[in-house]
Structures are given as structure tokens and as C-alpha cells.
C-alpha atoms as a printed R data frame, in Angstrom:
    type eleno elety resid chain resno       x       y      z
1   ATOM     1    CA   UNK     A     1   7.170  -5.587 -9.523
2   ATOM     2    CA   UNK     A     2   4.997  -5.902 -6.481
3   ATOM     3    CA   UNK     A     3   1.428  -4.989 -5.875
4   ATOM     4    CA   UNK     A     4  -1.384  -5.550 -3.827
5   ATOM     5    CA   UNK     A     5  -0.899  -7.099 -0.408
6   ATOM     6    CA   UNK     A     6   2.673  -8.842 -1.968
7   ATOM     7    CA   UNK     A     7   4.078  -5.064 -1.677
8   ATOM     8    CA   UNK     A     8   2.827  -4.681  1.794
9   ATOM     9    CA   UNK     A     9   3.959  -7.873  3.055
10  ATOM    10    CA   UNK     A    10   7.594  -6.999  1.458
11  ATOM    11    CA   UNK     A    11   7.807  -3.538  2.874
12  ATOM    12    CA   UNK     A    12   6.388  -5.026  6.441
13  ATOM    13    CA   UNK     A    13   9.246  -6.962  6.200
14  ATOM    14    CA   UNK     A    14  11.921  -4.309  5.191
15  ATOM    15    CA   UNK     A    15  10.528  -1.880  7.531
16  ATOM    16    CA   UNK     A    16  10.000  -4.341 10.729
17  ATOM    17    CA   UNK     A    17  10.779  -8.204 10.668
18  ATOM    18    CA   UNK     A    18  13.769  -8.080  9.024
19  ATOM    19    CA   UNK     A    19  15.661  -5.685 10.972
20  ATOM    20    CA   UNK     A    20  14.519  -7.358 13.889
21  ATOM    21    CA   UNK     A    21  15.744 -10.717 13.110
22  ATOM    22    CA   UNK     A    22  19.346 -10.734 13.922
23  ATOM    23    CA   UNK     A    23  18.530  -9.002 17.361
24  ATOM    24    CA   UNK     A    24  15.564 -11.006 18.210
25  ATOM    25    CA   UNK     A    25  17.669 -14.060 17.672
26  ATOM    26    CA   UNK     A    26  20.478 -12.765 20.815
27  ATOM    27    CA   UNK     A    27  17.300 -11.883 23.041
28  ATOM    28    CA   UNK     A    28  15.908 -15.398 22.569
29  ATOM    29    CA   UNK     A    29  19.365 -17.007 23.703
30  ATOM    30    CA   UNK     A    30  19.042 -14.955 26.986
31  ATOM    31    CA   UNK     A    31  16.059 -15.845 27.658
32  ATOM    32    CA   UNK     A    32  16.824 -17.958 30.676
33  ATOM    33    CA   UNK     A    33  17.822 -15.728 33.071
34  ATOM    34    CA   UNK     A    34  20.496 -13.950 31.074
35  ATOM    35    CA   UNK     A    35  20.581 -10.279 30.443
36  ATOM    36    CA   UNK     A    36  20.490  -7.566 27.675
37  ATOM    37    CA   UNK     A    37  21.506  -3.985 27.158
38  ATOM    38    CA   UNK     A    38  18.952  -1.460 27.647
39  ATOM    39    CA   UNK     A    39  19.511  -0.765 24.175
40  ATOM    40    CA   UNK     A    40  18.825  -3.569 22.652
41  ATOM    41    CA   UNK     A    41  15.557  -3.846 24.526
42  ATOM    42    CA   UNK     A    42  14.187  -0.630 23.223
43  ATOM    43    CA   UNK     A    43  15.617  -1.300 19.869
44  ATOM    44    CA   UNK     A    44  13.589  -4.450 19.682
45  ATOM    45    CA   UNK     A    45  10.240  -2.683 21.290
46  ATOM    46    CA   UNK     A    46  10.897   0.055 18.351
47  ATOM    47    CA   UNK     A    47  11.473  -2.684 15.404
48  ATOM    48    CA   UNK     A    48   8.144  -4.306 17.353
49  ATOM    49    CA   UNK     A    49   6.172  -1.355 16.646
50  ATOM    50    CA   UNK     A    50   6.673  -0.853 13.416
51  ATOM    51    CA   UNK     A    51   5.078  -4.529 12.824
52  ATOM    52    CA   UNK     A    52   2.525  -3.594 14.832
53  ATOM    53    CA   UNK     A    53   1.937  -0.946 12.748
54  ATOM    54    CA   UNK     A    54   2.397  -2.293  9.482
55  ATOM    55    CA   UNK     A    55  -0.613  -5.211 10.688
56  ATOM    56    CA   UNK     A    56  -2.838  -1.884 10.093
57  ATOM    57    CA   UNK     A    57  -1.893  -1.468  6.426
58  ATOM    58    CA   UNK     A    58  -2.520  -6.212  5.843
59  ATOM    59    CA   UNK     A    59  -5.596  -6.013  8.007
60  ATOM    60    CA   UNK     A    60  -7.075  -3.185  6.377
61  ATOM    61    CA   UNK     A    61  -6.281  -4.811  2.879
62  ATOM    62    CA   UNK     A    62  -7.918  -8.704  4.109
63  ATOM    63    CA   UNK     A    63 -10.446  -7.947  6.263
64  ATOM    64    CA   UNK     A    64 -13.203  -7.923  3.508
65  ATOM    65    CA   UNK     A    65 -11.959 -11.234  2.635
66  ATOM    66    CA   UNK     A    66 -13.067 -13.146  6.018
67  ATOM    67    CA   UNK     A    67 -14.840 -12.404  8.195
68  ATOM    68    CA   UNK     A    68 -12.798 -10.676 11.096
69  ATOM    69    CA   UNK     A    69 -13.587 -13.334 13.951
70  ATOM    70    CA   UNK     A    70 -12.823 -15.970 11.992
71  ATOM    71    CA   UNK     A    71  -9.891 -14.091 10.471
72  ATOM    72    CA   UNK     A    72  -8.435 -13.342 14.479
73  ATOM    73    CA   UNK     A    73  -8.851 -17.113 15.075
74  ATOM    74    CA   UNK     A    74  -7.158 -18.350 11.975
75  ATOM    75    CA   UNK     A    75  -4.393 -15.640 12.896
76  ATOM    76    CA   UNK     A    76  -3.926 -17.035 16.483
77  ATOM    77    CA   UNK     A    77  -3.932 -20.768 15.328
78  ATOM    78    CA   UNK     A    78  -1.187 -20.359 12.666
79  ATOM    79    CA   UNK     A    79   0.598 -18.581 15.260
80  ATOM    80    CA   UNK     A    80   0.262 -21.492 17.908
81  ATOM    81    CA   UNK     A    81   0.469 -24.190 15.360
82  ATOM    82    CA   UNK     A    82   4.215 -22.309 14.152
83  ATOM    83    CA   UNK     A    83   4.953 -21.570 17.628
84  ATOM    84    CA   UNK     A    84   4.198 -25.417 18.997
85  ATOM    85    CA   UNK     A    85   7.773 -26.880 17.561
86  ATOM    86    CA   UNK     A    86   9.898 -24.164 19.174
87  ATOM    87    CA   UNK     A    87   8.411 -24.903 22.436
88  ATOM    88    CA   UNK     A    88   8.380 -28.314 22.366
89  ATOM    89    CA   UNK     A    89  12.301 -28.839 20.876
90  ATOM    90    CA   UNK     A    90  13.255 -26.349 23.917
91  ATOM    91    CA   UNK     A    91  11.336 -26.944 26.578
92  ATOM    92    CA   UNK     A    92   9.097 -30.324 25.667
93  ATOM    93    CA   UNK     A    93   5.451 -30.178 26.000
94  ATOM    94    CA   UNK     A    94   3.987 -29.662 29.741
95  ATOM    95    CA   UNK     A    95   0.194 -28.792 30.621
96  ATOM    96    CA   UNK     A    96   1.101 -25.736 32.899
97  ATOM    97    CA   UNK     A    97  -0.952 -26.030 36.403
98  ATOM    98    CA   UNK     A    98  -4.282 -24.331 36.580
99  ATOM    99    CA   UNK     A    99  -3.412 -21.144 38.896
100 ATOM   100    CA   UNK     A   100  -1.123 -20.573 35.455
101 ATOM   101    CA   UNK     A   101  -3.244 -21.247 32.941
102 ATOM   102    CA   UNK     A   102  -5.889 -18.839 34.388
103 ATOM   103    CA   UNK     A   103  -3.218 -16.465 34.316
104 ATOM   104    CA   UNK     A   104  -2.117 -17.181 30.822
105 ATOM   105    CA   UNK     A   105  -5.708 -16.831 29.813
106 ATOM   106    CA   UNK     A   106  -6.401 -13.746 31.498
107 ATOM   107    CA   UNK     A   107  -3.646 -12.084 29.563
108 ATOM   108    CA   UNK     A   108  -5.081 -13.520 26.095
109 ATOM   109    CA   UNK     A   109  -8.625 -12.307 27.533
110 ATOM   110    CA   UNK     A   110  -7.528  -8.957 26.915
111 ATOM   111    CA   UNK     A   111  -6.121  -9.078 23.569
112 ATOM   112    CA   UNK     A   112  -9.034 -11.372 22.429
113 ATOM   113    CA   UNK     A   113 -11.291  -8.915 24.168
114 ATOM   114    CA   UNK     A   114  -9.866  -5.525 22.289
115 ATOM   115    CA   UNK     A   115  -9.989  -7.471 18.993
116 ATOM   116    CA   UNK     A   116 -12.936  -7.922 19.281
117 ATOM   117    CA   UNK     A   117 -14.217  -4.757 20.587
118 ATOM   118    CA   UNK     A   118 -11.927  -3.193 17.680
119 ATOM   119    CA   UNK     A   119 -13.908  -4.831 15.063
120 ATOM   120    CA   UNK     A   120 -17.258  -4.578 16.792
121 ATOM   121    CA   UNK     A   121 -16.750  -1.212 16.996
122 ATOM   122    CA   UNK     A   122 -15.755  -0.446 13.281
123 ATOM   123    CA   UNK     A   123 -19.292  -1.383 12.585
124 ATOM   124    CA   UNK     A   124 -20.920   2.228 14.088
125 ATOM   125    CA   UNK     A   125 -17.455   4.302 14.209
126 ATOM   126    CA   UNK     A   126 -14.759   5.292 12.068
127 ATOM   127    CA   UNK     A   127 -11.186   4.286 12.123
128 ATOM   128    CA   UNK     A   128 -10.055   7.997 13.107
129 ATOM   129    CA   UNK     A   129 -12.202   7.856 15.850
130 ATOM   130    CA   UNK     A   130 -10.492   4.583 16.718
131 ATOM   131    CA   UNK     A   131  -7.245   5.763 16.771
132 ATOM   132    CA   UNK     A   132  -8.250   8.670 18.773
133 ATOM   133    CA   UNK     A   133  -9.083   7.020 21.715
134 ATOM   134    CA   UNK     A   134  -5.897   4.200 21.418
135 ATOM   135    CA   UNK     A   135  -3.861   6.913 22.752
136 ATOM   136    CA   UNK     A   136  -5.539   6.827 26.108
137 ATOM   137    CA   UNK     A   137  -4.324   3.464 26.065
138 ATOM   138    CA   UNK     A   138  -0.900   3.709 27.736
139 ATOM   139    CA   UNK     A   139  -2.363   6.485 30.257
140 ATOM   140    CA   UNK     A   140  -4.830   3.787 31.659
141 ATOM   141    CA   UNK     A   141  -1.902   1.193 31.288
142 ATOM   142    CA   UNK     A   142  -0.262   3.303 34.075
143 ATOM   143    CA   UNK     A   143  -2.855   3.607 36.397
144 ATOM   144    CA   UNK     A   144  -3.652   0.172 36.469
145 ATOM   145    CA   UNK     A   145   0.340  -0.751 36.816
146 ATOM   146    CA   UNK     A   146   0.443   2.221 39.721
147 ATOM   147    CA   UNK     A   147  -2.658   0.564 41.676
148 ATOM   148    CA   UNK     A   148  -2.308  -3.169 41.167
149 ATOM   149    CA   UNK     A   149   1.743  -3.294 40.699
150 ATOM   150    CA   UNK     A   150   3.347   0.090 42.575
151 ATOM   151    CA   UNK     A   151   5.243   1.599 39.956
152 ATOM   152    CA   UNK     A   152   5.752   5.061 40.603
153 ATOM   153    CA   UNK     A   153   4.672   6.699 37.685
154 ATOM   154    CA   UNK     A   154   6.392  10.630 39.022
155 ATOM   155    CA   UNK     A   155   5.264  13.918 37.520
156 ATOM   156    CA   UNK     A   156   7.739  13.885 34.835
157 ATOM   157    CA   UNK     A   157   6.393  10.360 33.678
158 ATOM   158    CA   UNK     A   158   2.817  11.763 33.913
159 ATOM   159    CA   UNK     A   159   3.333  14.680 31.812
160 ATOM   160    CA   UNK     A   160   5.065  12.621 28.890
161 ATOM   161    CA   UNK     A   161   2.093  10.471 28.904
162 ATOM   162    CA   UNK     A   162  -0.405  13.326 28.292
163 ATOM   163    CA   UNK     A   163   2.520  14.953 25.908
164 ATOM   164    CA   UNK     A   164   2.627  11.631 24.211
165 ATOM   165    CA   UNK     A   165  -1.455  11.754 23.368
166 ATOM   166    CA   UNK     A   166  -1.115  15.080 22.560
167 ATOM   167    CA   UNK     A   167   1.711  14.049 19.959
168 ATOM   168    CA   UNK     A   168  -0.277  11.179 18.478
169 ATOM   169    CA   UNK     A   169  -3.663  13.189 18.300
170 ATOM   170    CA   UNK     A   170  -1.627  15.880 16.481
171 ATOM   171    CA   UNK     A   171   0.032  13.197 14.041
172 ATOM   172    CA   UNK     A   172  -3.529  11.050 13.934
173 ATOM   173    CA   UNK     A   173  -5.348  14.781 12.916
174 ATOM   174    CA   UNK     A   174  -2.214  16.284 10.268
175 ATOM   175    CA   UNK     A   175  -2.197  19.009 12.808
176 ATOM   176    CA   UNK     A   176  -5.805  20.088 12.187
177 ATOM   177    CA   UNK     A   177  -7.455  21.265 15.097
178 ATOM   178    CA   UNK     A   178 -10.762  21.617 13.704
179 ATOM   179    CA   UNK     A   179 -10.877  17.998 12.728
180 ATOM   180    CA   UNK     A   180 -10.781  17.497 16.623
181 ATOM   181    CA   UNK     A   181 -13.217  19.384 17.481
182 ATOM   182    CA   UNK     A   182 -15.543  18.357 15.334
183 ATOM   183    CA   UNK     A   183 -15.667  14.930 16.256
184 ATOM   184    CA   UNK     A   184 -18.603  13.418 17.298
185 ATOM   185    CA   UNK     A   185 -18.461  10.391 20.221
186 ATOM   186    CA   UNK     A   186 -21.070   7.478 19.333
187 ATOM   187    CA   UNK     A   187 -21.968   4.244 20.667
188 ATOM   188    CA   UNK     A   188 -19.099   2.483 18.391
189 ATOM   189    CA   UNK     A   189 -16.834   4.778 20.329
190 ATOM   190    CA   UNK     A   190 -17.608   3.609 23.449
191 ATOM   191    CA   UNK     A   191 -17.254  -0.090 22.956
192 ATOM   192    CA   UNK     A   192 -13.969   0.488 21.306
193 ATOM   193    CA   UNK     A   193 -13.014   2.113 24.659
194 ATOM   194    CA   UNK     A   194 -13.730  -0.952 26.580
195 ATOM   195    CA   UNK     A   195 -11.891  -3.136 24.734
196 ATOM   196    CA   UNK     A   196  -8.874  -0.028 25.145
197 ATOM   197    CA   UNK     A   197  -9.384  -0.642 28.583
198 ATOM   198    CA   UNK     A   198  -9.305  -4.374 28.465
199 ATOM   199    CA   UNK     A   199  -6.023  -3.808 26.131
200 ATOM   200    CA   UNK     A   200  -4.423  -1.285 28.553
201 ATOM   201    CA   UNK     A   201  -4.280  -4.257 30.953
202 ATOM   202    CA   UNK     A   202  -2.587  -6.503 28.811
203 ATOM   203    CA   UNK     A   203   1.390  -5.656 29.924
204 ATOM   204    CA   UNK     A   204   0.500  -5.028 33.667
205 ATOM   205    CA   UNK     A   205  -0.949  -8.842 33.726
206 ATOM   206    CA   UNK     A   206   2.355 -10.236 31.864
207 ATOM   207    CA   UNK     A   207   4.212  -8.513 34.594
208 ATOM   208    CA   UNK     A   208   2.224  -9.823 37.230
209 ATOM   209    CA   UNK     A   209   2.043 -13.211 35.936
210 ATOM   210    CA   UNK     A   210   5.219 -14.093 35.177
211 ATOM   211    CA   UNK     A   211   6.947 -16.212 37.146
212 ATOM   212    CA   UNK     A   212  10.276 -16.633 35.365
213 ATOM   213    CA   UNK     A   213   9.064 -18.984 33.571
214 ATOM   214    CA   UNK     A   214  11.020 -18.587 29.922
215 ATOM   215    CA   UNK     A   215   9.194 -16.372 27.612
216 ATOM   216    CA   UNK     A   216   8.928 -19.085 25.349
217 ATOM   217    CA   UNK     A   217   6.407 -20.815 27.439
218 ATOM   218    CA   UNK     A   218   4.193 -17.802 28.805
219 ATOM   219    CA   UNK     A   219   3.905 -16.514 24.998
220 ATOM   220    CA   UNK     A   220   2.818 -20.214 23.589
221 ATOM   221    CA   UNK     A   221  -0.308 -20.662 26.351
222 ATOM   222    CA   UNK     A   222  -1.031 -17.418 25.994
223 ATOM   223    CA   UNK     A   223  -1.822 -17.790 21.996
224 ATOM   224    CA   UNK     A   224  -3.301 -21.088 22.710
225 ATOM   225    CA   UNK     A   225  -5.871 -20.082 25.232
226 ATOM   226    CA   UNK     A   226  -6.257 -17.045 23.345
227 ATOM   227    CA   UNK     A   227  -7.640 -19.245 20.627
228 ATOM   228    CA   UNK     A   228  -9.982 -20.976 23.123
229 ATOM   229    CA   UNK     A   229 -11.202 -17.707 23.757
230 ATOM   230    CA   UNK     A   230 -11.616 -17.229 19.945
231 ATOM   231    CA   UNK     A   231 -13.211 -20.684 19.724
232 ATOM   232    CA   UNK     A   232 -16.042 -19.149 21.816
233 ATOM   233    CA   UNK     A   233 -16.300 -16.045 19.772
234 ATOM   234    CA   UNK     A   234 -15.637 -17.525 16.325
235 ATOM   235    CA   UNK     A   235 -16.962 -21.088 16.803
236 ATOM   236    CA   UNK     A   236 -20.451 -20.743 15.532
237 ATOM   237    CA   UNK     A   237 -19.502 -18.906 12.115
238 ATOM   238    CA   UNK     A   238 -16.844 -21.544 10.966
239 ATOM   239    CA   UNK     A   239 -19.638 -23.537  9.056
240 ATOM   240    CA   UNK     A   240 -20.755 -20.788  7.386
241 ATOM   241    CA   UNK     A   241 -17.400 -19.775  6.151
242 ATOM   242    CA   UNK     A   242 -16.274 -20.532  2.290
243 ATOM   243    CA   UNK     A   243 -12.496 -21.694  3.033
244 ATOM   244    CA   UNK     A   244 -12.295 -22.662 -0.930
245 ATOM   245    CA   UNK     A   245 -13.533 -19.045 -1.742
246 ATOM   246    CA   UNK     A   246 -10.484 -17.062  0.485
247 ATOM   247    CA   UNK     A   247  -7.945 -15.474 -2.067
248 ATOM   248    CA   UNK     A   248  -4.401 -16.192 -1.852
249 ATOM   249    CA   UNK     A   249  -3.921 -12.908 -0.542
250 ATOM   250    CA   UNK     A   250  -5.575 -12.814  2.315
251 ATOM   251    CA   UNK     A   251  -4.165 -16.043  3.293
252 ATOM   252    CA   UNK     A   252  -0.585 -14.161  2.756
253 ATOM   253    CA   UNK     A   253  -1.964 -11.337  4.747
254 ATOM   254    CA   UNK     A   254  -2.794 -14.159  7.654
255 ATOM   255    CA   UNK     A   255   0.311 -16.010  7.537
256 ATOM   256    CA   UNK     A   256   1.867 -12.684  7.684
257 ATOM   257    CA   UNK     A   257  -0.044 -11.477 11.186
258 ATOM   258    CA   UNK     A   258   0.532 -14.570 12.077
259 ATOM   259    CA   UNK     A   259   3.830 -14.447 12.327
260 ATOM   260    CA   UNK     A   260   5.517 -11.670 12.606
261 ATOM   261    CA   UNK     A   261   2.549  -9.215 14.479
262 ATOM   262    CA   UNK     A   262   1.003 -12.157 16.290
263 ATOM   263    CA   UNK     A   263   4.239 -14.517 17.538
264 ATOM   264    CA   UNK     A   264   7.112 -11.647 17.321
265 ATOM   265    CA   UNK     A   265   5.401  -9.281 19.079
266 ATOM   266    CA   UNK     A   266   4.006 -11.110 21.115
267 ATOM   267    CA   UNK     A   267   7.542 -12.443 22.538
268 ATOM   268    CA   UNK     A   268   9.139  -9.750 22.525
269 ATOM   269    CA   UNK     A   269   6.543  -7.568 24.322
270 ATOM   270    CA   UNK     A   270   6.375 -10.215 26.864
271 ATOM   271    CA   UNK     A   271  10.273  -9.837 27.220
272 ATOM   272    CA   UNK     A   272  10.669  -6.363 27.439
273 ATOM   273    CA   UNK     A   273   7.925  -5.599 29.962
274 ATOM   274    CA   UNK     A   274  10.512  -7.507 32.507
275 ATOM   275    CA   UNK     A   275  12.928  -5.421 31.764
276 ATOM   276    CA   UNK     A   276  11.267  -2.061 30.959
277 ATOM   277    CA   UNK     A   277   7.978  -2.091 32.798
278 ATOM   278    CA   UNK     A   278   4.432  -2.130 31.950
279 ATOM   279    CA   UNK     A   279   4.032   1.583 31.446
280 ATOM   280    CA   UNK     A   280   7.066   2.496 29.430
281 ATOM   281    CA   UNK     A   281   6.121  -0.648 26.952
282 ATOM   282    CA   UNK     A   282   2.807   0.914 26.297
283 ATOM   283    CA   UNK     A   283   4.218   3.969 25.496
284 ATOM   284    CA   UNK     A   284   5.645   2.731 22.354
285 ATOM   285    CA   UNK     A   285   2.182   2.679 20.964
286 ATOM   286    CA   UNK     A   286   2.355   6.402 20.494
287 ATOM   287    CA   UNK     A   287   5.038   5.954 17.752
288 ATOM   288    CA   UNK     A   288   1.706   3.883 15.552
289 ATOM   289    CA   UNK     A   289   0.551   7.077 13.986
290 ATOM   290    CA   UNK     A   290   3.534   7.990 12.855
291 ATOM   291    CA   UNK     A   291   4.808   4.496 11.642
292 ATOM   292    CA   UNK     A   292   1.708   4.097 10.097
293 ATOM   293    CA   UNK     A   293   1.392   7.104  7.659
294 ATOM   294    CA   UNK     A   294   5.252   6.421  6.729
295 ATOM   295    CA   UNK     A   295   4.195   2.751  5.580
296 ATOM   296    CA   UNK     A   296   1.571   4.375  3.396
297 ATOM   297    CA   UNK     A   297   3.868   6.311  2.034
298 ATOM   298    CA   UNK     A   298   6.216   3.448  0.754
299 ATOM   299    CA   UNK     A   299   3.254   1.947 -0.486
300 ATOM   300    CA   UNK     A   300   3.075   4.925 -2.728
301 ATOM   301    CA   UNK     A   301   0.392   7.085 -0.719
302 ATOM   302    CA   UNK     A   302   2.540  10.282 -0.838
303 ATOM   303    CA   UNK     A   303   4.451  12.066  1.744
304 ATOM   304    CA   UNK     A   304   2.705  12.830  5.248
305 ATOM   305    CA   UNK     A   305   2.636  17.022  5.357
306 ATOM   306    CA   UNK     A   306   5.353  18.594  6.924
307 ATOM   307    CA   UNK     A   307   2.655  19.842  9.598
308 ATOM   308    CA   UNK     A   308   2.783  16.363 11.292
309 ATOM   309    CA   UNK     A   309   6.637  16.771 12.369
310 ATOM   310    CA   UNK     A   310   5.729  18.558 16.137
311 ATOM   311    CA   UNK     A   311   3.468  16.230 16.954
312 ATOM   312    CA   UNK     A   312   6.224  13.283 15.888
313 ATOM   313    CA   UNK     A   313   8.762  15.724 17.861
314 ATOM   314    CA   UNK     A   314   6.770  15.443 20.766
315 ATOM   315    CA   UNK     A   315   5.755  11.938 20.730
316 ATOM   316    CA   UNK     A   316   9.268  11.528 20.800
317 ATOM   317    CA   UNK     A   317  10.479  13.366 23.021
318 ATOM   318    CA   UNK     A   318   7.725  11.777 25.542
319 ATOM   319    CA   UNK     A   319   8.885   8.136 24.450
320 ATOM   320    CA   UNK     A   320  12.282   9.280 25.427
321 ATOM   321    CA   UNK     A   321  11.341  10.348 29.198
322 ATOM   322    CA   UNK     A   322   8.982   7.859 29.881
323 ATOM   323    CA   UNK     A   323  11.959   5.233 29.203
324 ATOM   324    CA   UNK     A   324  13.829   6.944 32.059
325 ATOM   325    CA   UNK     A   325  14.849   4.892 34.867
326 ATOM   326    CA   UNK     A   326  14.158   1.605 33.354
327 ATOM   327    CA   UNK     A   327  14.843  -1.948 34.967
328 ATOM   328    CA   UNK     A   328  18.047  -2.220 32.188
329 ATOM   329    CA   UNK     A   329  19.793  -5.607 32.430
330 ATOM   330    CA   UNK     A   330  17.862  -7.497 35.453
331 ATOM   331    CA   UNK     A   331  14.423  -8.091 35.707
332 ATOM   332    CA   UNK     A   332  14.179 -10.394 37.916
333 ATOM   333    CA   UNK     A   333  15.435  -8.084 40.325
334 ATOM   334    CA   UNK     A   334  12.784  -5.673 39.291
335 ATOM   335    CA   UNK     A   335   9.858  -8.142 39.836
336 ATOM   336    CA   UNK     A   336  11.038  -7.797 43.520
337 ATOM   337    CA   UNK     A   337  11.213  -4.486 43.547
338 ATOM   338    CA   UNK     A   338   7.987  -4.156 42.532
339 ATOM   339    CA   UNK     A   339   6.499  -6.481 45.192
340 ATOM   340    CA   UNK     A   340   6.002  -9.515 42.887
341 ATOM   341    CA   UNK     A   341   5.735 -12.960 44.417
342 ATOM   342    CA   UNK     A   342   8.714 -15.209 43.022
343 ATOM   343    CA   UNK     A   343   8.490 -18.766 42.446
């Protein structure tokens, strides 16, 4: 019988990784310039966010046992230490030139950045507050991608965003409106929503620094500078850390980010913003919620109440319109259309 963070690494993987696999493994032979259904793609964004949301569940249970910068940088090291062998036996090791390492690094700035702000935050807020404001997050995604990439966003588009907060809030709040307005906005708040702003940048920048370069590449430099940024944040707390003290189970927990929420996701959100767009790719993030109370209740937490189901309705419903019109099965043809520079 499992327990502890064994059961939530096992269910992570029932829920997320392993479904992915097989598909993950037909994306990564097209990576070089071949195609894939439209499908697939949002199959693999949905399998992607149920990682993502299961790294909630194995952060929540570690993060006592390290301290959280340290814990991000050992998270992004594994990942480019695991990650190092693929790249090399595919593509052989190259120094990229500086115009694209800046890039690379100003991608990894912003998931660096909301990590940090994220746990920064959690030190004068609360988690539902937290969550709260994440939904802005693909909202601000699209305005950036409208001003600094054109992509139309339409009325219908706009309205599913808001609908999609709405839906989340709903889900976040078990349908209790006084919960909402009750809450109370405080200084942990608002750095949490500048690292949601850094965060909402985050797909825009893949799209606009990409280069068709294979995914393989863009997502190994952008782990490894992310752990130079790390190096900066984390550097001057490594000697006070006891490495002979850390349970087995946070390392687990670790290895597990590591891998599957860190280097998965990572690739294939990279992927699919080519072939979806910035916006709709962001808009998966309105499924967390909902992904997130159903992973509690494998672990045993009990069923979510039934009063949850129209705001998962409507997230849905808003996922499903926002996806409209995507780039499908060429997106290199879509980087033109969207006024990108090619190589």
C-alpha cells in the first residue's frame, strides 16, 4: 500500500505522465519540421496540465523539507542534468550565439521570476488568494500576445477568457460567493501578481523566440539559464543547507518535478504554443482548479461538492472556444502569419 508522497507520485503518474508517454513520444519524432493533428496537440496540453497540477499536491507535501529556493534550483538542475544526454545524442552540444541565449534566458526569467514571487508571496498571503489571482494569468497572456505579437484575440475569444476566470474562481471558491467577497488583498497579494505578470509572458516570448530551432534545444537552454538565474537567487543559502538531513521523500518529490512538471511540460508547452498560440496555451491553466481538487480526491480527500460542476462546465466550455481557429498542423506557417522574423 502507498502513502505519503509514494501515493502522490503514483497517482501523478496515473493521472498525467503516463498517459502522456506514448503520445509525447510521436510529438518528439516530429519535431523537425513535421506536423501533428490538432488533436493530439491539445491532448498533450490537457495530459500537461494535469502534471502541472499534480506538482501542487508534491510541492505542497516537500516544501517544508528545503527550503523553496534551493528546492527550485535542485528541481531545474536535475531537469538539465536528465535533459543534457537527449540533447547531446540528437543534436551534439553547441553554445547557442548570444542574441539566443538572451532570448532563452528571458523566457527562464519569467518562470524563475513567478517562482519566486510564488513563494515570496506565500510568506504574507494564503494559497486561495494565490490561486485567485492565477486566473488573470491567461487574460494578461493575451494582451501581451495582442500588443507585442498581433494575434487577434476577437470578442468571442475575449469573453471565454473572462468566462474562463469566472469558471476557475467558481471551482477555486466551491461556488461560495461570500468567500469572494470577503477576501481581503495584502501586500503578499501583490507580489504574487507580479510574478503572474512575469508568468503571463512566458508563452508569448517562446513564440517570439523561436526560430525553428528543434524544441529540444530551446527547452534545454532555457532550464540551464534558468538555473543561472536560480544560482543568483539560491546561491548564497546552499552552505547553509543540510543535504544529509533531506528525507527520501522530498528527494522523490524533486526527482518527480523534475521530470515530469519541469522537462515534460516544459517541452511540450514549448511545442504546442507553435502550433496553438500563446493565448489558447494559457488557457489551459483554467482546467488547474479543477484537476487539482480531483487529485485530492484520489489521494483520499473526499469528493469535490457537486456545487463546483458550473464553474467546471464553464471553464470548459471557454477552453473549448478559445481553441477555435488554431494554427493545427503548421506552425511555421503561423510564425509568418503572425509577423515573426524567420531564420
Amino acid at each position: 500500500m502507498l502513502t505519503g508522497i509514494d501515493k502522490k507520485n503514483s497517482l501523478a503518474n496515473r493521472s498525467g505522465a503516463g498517459i502522456l508517454w506514448p503520445m509525447a513520444k510521436k510529438l518528439y519524432k516530429k519535431d523537425q519540421g513535421g506536423s501533428l493533428p490538432l488533436w493530439a496537440v491539445h491532448s498533450l496540453m490537457l495530459g500537461a496540465s494535469v502534471i502541472v497540477s499534480s506538482s501542487f499536491t508534491v510541492g505542497a507535501a516537500i516544501t517544508r523539507g528545503l527550503d523553496p529556493a534551493v528546492l527550485i534550483l535542485v528541481r531545474y538542475m536535475l531537469a538539465v542534468l536528465f535533459f543534457a544526454p537527449i540533447l547531446v545524442l540528437r543534436h551534439g552540444f553547441t553554445l547557442p550565439p548570444l542574441r539566443r541565449l538572451c532570448g532563452y534566458s528571458a523566457i527562464s526569467a519569467t518562470t524563475v521570476g513567478f517562482f519566486w514571487c510564488m513563494f515570496e508571496s506565500l510568506r504574507y498571503t494564503s494559497a486561495l488568494n494565490t490561486s485567485i489571482i492565477f486566473t488573470l494569468v491567461p487574460g494578461i497572456s493575451g494582451i501581451y500576445s495582442a500588443v507585442f505579437l498581433q494575434e487577434r484575440l476577437g470578442r468571442p475569444r475575449l469573453i471565454a477568457l473572462f468566462l474562463g476566470m469566472v469558471g476557475a474562481v467558481w471551482v477555486i471558491f466551491r461556488g461560495d460567493i461570500h468567500r469572494l467577497v470577503v477576501l481581503d488583498i495584502n501586500y503578499g497579494d501583490m507580489i504574487f501578481l507580479a510574478g503572474c505578470f512575469m508568468m503571463a509572458a512566458y508563452t508569448p516570448l517562446v513564440k517570439r523566440v523561436h526560430r525553428r530551432e528543434s524544441m529540444v534545444v530551446m527547452t534545454f537552454w532555457v532550464l540551464a539559464t534558468g538555473v543561472g538565474w536560480l544560482l543568483l537567487l539560491a546561491g548564497p543559502h546552499l552552505a547553509a543547507v543540510n543535504w544529509q538531513g533531506v528525507a527520501m521523500q522530498v528527494w522523490a518529490g524533486i526527482l518527480y518535478l523534475a521530470v515530469f512538471s519541469t522537462i515534460v511540460t516544459f517541452y511540450l508547452t514549448h511545442i504546442s504554443t507553435l502550433y496553438l498560440g500563446p493565448t489558447r496555451v494559457m488557457a489551459y491553466s483554467y482546467f488547474y482548479p479543477a484537476f487539482v481538487l480531483l487529485i485530492d480526491w484520489g489521494l483520499g480527500h473526499g469528493l469535490p461538492p457537486a456545487i463546483i460542476l458550473p464553474g467546471v462546465v464553464v471553464v470548459t466550455l471557454a477552453t473549448v472556444v478559445m481553441q477555435r481557429g488554431a494554427a493545427g498542423s503548421d506552425p511555421a506557417g503561423q510564425e509568418e502569419k503572425q509577423g515573426l522574423p524567420n531564420r
